[in-house]
C-alpha positions as CSV (number, residue, x, y, z in Angstrom):
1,X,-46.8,39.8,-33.6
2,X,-43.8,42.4,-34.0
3,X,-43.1,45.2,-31.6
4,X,-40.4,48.0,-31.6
5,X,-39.4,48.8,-28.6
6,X,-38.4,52.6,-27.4
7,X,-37.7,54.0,-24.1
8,X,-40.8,56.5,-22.9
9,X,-38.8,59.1,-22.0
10,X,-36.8,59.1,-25.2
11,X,-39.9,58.0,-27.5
12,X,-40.5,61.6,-28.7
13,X,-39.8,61.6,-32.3
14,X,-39.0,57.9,-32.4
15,X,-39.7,55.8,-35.6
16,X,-41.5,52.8,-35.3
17,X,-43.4,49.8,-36.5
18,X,-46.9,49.1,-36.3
19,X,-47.4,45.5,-34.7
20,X,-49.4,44.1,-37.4
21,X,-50.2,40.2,-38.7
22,X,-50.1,41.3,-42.4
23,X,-49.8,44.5,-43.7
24,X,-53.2,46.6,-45.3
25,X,-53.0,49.3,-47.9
26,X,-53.1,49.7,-51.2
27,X,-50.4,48.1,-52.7
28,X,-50.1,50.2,-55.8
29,X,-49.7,54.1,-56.5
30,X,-52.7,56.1,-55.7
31,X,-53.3,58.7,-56.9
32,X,-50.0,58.7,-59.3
33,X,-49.6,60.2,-62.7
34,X,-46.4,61.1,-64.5
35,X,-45.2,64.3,-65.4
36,X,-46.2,65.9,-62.5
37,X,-46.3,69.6,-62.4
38,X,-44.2,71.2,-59.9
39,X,-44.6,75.0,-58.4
40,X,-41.9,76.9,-57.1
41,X,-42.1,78.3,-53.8
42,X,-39.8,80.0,-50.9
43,X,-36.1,79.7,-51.8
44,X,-35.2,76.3,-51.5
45,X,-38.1,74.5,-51.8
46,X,-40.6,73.1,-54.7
47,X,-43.9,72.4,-54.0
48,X,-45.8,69.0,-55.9
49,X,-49.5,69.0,-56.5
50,X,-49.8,66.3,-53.6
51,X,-47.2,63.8,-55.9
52,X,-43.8,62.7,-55.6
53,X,-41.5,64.6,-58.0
54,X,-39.0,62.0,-58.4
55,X,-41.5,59.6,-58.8
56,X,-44.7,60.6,-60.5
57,X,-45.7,58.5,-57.7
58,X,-48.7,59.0,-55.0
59,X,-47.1,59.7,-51.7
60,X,-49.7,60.2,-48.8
61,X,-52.3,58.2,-50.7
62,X,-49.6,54.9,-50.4
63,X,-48.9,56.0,-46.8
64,X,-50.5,53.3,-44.3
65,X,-51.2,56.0,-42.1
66,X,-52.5,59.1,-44.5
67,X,-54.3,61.5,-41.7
68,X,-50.9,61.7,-40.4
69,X,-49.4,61.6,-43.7
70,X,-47.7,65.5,-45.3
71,X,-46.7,65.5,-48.9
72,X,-43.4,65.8,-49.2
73,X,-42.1,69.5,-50.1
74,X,-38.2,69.6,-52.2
75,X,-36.7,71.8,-49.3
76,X,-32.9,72.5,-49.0
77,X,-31.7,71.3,-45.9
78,X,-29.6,72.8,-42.9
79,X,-26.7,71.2,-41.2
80,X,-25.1,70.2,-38.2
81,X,-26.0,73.1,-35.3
82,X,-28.3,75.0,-37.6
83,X,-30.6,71.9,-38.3
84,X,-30.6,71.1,-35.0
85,X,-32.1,74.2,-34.1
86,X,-34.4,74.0,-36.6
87,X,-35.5,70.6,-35.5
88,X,-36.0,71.9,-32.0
89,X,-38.0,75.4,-33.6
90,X,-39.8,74.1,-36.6
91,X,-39.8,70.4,-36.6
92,X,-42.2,70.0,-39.6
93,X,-39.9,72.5,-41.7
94,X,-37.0,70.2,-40.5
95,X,-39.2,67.2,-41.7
96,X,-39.1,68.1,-45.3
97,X,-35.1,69.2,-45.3
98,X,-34.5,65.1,-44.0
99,X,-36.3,63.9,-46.8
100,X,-34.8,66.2,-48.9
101,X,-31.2,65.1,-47.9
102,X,-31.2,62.2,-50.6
103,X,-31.2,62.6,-54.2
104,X,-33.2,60.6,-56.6
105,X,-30.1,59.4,-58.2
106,X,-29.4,58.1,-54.5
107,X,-32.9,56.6,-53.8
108,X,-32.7,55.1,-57.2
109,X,-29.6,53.5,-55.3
110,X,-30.5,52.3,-52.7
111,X,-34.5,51.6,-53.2
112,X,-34.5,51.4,-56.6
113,X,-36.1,53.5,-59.3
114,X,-40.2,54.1,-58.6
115,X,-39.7,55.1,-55.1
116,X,-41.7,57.7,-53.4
117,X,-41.2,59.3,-49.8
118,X,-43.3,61.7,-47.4
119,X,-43.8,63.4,-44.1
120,X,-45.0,61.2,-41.3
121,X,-46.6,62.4,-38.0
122,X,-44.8,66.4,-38.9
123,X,-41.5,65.1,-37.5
124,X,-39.9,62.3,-39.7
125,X,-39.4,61.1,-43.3
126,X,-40.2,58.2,-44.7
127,X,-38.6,56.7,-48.4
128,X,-40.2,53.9,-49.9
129,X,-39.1,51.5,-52.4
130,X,-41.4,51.0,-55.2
131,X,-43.0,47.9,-54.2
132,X,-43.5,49.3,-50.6
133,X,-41.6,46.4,-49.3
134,X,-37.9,48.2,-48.2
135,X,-37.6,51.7,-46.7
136,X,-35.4,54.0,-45.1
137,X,-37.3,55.7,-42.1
138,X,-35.1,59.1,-40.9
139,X,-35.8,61.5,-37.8
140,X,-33.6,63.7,-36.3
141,X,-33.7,64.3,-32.0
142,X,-31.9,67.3,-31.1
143,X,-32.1,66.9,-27.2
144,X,-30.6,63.8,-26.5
145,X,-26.7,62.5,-26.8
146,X,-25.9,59.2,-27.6
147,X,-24.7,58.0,-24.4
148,X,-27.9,59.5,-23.3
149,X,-30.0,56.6,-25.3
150,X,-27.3,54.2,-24.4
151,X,-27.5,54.6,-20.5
152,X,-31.1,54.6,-20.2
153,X,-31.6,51.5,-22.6
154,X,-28.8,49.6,-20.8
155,X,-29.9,50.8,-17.5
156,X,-33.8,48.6,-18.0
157,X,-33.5,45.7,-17.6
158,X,-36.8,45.2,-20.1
159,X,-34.4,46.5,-23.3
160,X,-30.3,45.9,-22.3
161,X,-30.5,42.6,-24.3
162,X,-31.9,44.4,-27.2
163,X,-28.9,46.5,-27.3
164,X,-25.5,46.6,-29.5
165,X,-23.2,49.4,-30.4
166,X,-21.6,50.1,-33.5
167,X,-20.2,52.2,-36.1
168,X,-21.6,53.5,-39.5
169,X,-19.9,55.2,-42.0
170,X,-17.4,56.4,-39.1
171,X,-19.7,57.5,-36.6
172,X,-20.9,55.9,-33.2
173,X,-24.1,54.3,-33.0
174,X,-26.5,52.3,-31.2
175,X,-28.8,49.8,-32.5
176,X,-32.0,48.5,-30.9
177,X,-33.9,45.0,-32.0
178,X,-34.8,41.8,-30.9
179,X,-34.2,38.6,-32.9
180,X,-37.7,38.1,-34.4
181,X,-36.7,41.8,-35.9
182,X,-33.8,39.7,-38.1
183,X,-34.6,36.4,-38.7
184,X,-35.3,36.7,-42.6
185,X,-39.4,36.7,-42.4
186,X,-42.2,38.9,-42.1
187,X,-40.9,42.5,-41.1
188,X,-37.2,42.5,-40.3
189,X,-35.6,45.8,-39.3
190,X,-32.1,48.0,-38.2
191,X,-33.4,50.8,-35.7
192,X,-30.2,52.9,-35.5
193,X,-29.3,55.7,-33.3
194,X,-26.7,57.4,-34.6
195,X,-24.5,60.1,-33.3
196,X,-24.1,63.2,-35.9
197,X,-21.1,64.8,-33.7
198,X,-19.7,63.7,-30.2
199,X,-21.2,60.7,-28.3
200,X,-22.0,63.2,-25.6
201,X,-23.1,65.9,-26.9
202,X,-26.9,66.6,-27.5
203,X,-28.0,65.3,-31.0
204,X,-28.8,61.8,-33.0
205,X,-30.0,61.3,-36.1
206,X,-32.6,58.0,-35.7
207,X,-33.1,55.7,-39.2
208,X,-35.0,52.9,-39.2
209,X,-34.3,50.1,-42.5
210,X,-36.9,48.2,-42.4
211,X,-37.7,45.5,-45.0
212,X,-41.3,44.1,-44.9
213,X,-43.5,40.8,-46.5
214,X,-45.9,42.1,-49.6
215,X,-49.1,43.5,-48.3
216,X,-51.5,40.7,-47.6
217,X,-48.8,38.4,-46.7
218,X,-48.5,36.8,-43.2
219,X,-45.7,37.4,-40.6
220,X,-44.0,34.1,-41.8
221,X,-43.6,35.0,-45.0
222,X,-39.9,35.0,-45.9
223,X,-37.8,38.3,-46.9
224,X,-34.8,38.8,-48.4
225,X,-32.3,40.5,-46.2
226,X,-29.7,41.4,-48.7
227,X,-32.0,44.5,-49.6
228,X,-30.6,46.0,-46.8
229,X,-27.4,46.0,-47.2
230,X,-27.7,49.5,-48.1
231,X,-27.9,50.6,-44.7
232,X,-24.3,52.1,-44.1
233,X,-24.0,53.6,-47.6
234,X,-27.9,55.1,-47.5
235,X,-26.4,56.5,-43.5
236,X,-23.3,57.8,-44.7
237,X,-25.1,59.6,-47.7
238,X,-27.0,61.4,-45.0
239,X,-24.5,62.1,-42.8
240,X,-22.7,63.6,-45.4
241,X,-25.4,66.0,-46.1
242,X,-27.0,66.9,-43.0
243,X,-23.9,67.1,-41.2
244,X,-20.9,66.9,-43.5
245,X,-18.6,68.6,-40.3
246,X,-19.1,66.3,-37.9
């Protein structure tokens, strides 16, 4: 069984991972046509009818979760302070501008072509490869500093060992797992918390790479962990975009 574990007072807008034996859902497109037609909106955005535009792809309808599930909206992203302040003011408008911080062309990099992404729980994005196995999992907390997470996880005694700092793509970060979470099977995972200016000064941008056993495979089942070696490229990539002045 395979738990991720956050901090409760930091948990708000956290990404995590279902603990879960094998993993339900359907484990094709739903709902999924090409050519999907596309509306435009406010400036900045596109709307989908309720596909992925990239893709062709169902998006919700793939989600494991779909009542929590938002179709993704194209929406051009703030940075640095000004997407912090959107985070803090509009949170699901922020939502859509994280998983609008990629480009297909990137995606197609780093998931490979066929993937599909969405809104989960109006705070965070999720991008999925096409087999539903590898994904990049983004949120963005604009209350805490780095050396905020890192004091209180160090500081309990139930997460220090779980704790290592690094850096990605020149930036300070902290990452968060347990050795079942990287031993090649079932669903192994890099939570990252990673600083987008200042290790003291409030905001972190949270990914979670997360590479998962097909659906309807058990926990044992082995996974190939050179899929995420993408991590630091797919972090610097948003970085870059969502706060290039850093």
């Amino acid at each position: 069984m395979r738990r991720t574990i956050t901090a409760p007072v930091l948990a708000a807008g956290a990404l995590s991972v279902a603990c879960t034996t094998t993993i339900a859902g359907n484990p094709g497109p739903a709902d999924g046509v090409s050519g999907s037609t596309t509306v435009q909106t406010s400036a900045g955005s596109t709307a989908t009818d309720g596909r992925n535009s990239d893709s062709g792809q169902g998006a919700c309808g793939r989600s494991s979760k779909p009542e929590q599930c938002t179709q993704w909206t194209r929406t051009t992203p703030a940075t640095g302070q000004q997407l912090l302040t959107t985070v803090k003011n509009n949170p699901a408008t922020a939502a859509q501008m994280l998983c609008s911080a990629l480009t297909g062309q990137q995606l197609d990099t780093h998931l490979g072509p066929g993937h599909y992404r969405y809104i989960e729980a109006g705070t965070g994005c999720a991008m999925w490869s096409a087999d539903d196995q590898l994904a990049i999992r983004v949120g963005v907390n604009a209350r805490y500093p780095l050396s905020e997470y890192l004091t209180r996880f160090r500081n309990d005694p139930r997460l220090a060992s779980s704790v290592s700092e690094l850096t990605i793509a020149g930036a300070p970060a902290m990452r968060t797992g347990v050795p079942r979470e990287s031993d090649g099977k079932g669903a192994d995972t890099e939570d990252l918390v990673v600083a987008v200016g200042a290790p003291d000064k409030p905001g972190v941008m949270q990914v979670q790479v997360l590479l998962r056993q097909p659906r309807g495979k058990p926990d044992s089942t082995p996974v190939d962990r050179t899929r995420l070696d993408m991590r630091d490229t797919a972090v610097g990539d948003l970085l870059t975009t969502l706060f290039p002045s850093r």
